[in-house]
Backbone bond lengths (Angstrom), bond angles and torsions (degrees), N, CA, C in turn:
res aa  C-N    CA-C-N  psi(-1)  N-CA   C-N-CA  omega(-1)  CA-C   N-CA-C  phi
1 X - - - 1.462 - - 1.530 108.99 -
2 X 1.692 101.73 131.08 1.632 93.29 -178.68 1.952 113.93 -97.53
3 X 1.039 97.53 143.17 1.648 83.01 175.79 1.595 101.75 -112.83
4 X 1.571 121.56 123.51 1.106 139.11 153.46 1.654 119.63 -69.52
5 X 1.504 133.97 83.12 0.992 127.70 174.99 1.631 110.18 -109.09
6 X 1.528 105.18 114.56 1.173 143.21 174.66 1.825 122.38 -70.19
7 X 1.488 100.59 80.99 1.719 93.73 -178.67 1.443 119.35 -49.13
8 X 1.397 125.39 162.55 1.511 112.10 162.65 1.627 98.78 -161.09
9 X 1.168 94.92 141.76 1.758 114.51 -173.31 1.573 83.78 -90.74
10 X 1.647 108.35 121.57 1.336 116.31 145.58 1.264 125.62 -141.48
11 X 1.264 126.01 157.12 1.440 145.60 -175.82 1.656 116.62 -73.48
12 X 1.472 116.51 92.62 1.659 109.01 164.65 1.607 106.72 -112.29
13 X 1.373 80.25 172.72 1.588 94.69 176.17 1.745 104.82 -131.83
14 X 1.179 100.01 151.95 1.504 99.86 -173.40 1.546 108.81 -117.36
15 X 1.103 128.84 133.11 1.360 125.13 -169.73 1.133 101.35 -85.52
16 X 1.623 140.43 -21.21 1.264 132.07 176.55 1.351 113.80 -68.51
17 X 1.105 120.16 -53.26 1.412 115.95 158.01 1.473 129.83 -89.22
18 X 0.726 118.80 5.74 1.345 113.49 177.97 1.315 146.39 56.58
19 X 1.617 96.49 33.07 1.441 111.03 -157.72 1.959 86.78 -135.88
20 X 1.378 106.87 161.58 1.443 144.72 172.45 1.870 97.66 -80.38
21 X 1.296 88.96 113.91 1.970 90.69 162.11 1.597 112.07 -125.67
22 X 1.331 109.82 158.01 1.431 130.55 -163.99 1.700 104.19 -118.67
23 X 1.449 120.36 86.56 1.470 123.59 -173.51 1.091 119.83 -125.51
24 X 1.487 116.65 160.64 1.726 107.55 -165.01 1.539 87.07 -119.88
25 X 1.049 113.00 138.26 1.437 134.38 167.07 1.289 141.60 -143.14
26 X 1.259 139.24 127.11 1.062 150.69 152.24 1.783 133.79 13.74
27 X 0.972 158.62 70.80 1.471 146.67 -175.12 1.899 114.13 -1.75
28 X 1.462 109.37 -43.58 1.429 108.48 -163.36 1.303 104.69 -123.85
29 X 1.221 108.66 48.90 1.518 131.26 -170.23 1.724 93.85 -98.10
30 X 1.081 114.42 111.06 2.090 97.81 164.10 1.869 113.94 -109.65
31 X 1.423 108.91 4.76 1.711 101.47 171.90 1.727 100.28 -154.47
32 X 1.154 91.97 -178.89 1.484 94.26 -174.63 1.575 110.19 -145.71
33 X 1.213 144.05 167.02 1.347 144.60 158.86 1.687 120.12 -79.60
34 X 1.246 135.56 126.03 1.337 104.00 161.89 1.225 126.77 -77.74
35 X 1.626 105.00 145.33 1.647 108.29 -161.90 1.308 95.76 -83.49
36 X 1.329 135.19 18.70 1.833 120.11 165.35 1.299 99.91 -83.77
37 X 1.447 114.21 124.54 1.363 133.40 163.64 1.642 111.95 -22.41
38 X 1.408 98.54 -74.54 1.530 121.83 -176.09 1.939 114.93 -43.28
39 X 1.829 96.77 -41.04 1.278 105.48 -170.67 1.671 123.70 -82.16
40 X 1.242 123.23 -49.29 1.700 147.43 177.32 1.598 98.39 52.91
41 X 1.192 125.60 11.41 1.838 114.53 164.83 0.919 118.60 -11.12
42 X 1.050 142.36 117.70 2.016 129.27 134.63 1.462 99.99 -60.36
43 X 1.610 109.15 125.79 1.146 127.38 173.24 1.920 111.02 -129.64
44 X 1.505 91.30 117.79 1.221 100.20 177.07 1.507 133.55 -52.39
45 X 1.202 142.07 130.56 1.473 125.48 -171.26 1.882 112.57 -117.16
């Protein structure tokens, strides 16, 4: 079985912090962490 995993740069924003992030992720990705140290959100995608 081959697995085609497809990076993709997308744009979230995290309401805990309140800032715009720039992350590369996966096709079958459905959340993400925020990468601010300070913050660690689960952010839905």
């Amino acid at each position: 079985m081959i697995q085609n995993n497809i990076n993709m740069n997308k744009k979230i924003f995290c309401e805990k912090c309140h800032k715009w992030h720039t992350i590369t992720i996966t096709e079958e990705d459905k959340f993400a962490i925020c990468p601010n140290k300070r913050c660690g959100h689960l952010i839905f995608i």
